[in-house]
Each structure stands twice: as C-alpha cells, then as structure tokens.
C-alpha positions in Angstrom: 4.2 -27.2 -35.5 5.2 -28.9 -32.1 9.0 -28.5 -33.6 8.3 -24.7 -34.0 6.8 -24.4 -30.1 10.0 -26.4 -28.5 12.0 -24.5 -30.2 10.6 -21.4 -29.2 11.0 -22.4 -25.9 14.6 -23.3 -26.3 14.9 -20.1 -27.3 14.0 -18.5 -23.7 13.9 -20.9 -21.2 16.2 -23.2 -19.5 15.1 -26.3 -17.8 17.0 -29.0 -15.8 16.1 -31.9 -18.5 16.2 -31.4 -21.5 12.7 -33.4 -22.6 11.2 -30.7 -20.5 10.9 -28.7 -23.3 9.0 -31.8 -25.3 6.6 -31.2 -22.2 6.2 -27.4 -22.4 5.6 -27.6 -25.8 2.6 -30.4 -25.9 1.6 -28.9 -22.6 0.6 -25.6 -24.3 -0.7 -26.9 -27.5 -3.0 -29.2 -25.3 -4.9 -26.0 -23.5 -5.8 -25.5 -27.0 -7.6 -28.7 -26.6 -8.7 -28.9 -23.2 -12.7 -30.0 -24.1 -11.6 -32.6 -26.7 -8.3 -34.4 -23.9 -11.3 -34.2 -21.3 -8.6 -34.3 -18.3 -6.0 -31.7 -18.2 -2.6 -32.1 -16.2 -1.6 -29.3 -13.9 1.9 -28.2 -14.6 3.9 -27.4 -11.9 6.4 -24.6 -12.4 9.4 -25.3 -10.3 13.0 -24.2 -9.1 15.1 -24.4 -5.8 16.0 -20.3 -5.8 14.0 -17.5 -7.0 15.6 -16.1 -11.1 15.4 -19.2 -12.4 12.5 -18.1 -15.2 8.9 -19.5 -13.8 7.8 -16.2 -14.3 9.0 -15.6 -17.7 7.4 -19.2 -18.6 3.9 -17.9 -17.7 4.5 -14.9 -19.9 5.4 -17.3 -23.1 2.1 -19.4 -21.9 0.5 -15.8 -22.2 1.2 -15.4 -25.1 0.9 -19.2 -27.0 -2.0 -21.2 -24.4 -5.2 -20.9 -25.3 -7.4 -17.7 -23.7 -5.0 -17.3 -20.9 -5.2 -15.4 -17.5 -2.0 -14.3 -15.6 -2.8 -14.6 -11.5 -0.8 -13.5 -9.1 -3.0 -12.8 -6.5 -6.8 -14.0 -6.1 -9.4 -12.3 -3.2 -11.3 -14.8 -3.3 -12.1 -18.4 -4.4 -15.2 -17.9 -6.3 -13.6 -15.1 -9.0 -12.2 -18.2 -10.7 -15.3 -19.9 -11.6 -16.4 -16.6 -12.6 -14.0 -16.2 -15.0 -14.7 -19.8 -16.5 -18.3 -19.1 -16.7 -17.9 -17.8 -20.7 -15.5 -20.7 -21.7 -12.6 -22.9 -20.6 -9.4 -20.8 -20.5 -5.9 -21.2 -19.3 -5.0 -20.5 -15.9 -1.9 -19.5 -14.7 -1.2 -18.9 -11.1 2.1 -17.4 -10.0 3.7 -17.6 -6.8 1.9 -20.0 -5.5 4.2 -21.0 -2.8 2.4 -18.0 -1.3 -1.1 -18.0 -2.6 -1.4 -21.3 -2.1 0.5 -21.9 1.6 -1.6 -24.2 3.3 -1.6 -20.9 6.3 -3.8 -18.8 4.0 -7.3 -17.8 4.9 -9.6 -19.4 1.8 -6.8 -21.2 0.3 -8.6 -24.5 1.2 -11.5 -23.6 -1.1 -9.3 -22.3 -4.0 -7.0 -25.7 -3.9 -10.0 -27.5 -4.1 -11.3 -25.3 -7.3 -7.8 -26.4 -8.4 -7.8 -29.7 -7.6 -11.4 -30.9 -9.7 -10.7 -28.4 -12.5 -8.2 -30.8 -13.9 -11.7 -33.4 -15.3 -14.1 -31.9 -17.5 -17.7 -31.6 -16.4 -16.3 -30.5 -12.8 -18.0 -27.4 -11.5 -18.2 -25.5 -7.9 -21.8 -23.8 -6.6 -21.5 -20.2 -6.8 -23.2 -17.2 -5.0 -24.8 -15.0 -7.4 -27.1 -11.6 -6.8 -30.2 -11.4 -8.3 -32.7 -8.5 -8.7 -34.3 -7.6 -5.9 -30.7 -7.9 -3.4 -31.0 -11.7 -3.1 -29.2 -14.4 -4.2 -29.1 -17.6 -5.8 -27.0 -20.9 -6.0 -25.7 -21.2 -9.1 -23.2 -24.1 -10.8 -20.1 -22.4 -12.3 -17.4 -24.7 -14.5 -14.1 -25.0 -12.8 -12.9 -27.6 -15.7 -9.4 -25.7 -16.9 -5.8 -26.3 -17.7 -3.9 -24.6 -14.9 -0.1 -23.6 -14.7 1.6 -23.1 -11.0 4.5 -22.0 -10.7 6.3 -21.1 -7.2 9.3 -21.9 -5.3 9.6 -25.8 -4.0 5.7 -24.6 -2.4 4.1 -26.7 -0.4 1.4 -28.4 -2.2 -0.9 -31.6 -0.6 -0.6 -34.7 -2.0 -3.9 -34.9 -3.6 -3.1 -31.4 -5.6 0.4 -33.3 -6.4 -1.2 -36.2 -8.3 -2.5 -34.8 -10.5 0.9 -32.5 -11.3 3.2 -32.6 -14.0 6.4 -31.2 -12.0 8.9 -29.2 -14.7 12.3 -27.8 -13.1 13.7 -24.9 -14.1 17.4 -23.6 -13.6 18.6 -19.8 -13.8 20.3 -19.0 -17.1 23.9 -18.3 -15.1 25.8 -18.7 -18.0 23.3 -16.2 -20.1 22.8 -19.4 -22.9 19.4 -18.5 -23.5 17.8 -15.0 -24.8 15.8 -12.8 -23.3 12.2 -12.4 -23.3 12.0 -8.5 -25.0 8.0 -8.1 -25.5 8.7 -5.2 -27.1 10.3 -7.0 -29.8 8.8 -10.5 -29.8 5.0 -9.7 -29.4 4.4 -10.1 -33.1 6.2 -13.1 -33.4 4.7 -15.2 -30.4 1.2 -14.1 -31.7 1.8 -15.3 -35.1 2.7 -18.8 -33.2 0.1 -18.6 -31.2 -2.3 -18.8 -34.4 -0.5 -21.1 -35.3 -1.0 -23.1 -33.3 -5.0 -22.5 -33.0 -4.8 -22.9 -36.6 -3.5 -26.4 -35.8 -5.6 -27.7 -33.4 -8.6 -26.6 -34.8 -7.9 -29.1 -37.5 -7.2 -32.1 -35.0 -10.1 -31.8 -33.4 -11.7 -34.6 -34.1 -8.8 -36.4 -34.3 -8.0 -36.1 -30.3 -11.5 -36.3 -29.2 -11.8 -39.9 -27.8 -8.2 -40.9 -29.3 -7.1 -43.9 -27.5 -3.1 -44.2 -27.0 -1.0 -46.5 -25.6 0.4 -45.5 -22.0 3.7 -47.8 -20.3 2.1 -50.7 -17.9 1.1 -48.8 -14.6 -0.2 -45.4 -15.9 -2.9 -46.3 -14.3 -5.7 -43.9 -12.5 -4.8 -40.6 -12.3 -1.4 -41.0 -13.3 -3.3 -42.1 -16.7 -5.7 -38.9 -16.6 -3.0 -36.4 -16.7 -0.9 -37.9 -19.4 -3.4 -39.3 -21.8 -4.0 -35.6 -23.3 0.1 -35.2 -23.5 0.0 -38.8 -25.4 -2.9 -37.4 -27.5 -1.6 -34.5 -28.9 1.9 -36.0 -29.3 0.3 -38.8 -31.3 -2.1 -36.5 -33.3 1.1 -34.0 -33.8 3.7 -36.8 -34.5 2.0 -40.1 -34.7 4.0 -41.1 -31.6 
C-alpha cells in the first residue's frame, strides 16, 4: 500500500531528495491515524520560488489524507476549532508565508492553534452563543495533522520544531505529469480507500506501538517522528 502512495506521488510531484517522497507517502497515511500516533508532525511545504508544486501537493493530500480541508485564507482563529469540533481532520493551509506573517492581525492566536494541535488531547476555549443572545466558554479540540505550505515563510521557532520541512523543486524539465482532476479523480479516490481500508486494519497495531528512534530523537524531535516510525514499521516492519 505505502509502495502504491510513493508512487503516486512520483507520479506528480517533484521534490529536491528523493526520500521525500518516502515522507509524503507515510505522512498521508499517518492522518489516517492521527488518534492512534497521538502526536502528529506538521509538514512544512516548501520551495525557494513560487511553480514549484506546493499547491498541487495539497490537492493530492485532498484527495488521499484523511477528512481533509483545503485553507487558503482563515477570518478568524476560532473557525478552526470549529471545524474540529465533529472529528479530527486534516488541515491544510496554503500560503502561509502570508496567512501566517508574523505582521498579521490574529495570526498569533491561529499559530498558537497550530502549534498545540500537533499532541492529542490539546484544545483551545471557544466563544459560543447560546439561547437567549449570550454566550458561553466552551473547550473545542485543536488536535490535527496539519500541512503548510508557503514560500521560505517566516515561521517562529517553536512552530519549527515541531515541522517536518519537505522541498520542493519546479518540474523545469516537464519529468513529472500533470495533475488533470478531470481525469484522475476516480483513481486518487480509489487510493484514498485504499488506504482507509488499510489503516483501519492497523489500528491496533499503531496504537501504543513502541519503535526504535536513532540516539538523540529525543523530546519533540521524538513526538513528530514516532507516528512516521509507526506507520512505517506497521506498513513495512521497518
């Protein structure tokens, strides 16, 4: 199964090293197990120069990540616990170098929504009208795996850490194909079942799996790559 998603993206995108595409595959088949990883890594999107595809990855992610949402823009902070209210779903946030510039009114609070989403259990207090015209506290999840991409944006350190970083390069010598909807709809859905298909049988398998890590993956560096390890292992046994 995690051969068929590398290939696939292969097929359409072009990254800088080649064990990217390892990455992009576990990466996506792990949103699909968020609640059983219990961390999730962000994954950073990146490229020097606009055209180089961070875009079209969020549109694959669409289609193959668990119950995605596409964001380009967000009006406020609070919409995105909101959304997570029903169920943990996959965020993707595009151009981020601007909805995330550190000059934004409210970008503080939607970082921060960012930033604690990556451990389960995290949640934010949320405004919420109730009959009558008042309103009421209430404690929305904000646990969720999250995709930014943006050009080289300028992210705090503390958002950084818990990052997974994947470069991409424009297709300049046209090597991969294009991403045609129109024609490729049917098959990214049947690989998206797929891979539900999948996970919901490995369930149990990745919930509390303990994997080996190299010597320092420590701390957060440990937290976001435990649930790549997991799904690698349960996927591969390595």
């Amino acid at each position: 199964m995690l051969d068929k998603v590398e290939a696939w993206y292969r097929r359409f995108i072009r990254v800088t090293f080649d064990h990217d595409y390892h990455l992009l595959a576990l990466w996506t088949v792990h949103t699909h197990l968020a609640e059983e990883c219990h961390t999730s890594p962000r994954l950073q999107l990146d490229s020097l120069m606009p055209g180089a595809g961070k875009t079209t990855v969020l549109d694959h992610f669409k289609r193959l990540c668990h119950d995605p949402v596409l964001i380009a823009s967000m009006s406020s902070p609070a919409l995105l616990p909101r959304m997570l209210n029903n169920g943990i779903r996959t965020v993707l946030l595009d151009e981020v170098h601007r909805t995330l510039s550190p000059d934004k009114p409210g970008v503080g609070d939607l970082v921060a929504i960012i930033n604690t989403g990556y451990r389960r259990g995290a949640s934010r207090p949320v405004n919420v009208p109730v009959k009558g015209g008042g309103w009421e506290v209430v404690e929305m999840p904000t646990f969720a795996p999250a995709a930014l991409a943006g050009n080289d944006p300028n992210l705090a350190e503390d958002t950084r850490s818990r990052m997974i970083r994947v470069l991409l390069m424009p297709d300049l010598d046209g090597t991969v194909e294009d991403s045609d909807w129109e024609y490729l709809e049917n098959e990214a859905d049947a690989l998206q079942d797929e891979i539900a298909e999948w996970a919901a049988s490995a369930r149990e398998k990745v919930k509390g799996m303990v994997v080996d890590l190299p010597a320092g993956c420590v701390g957060r560096a440990k937290e976001k790559w435990r649930p790549i390890k997991r799904v690698a292992v349960a996927a591969c046994g390595r």
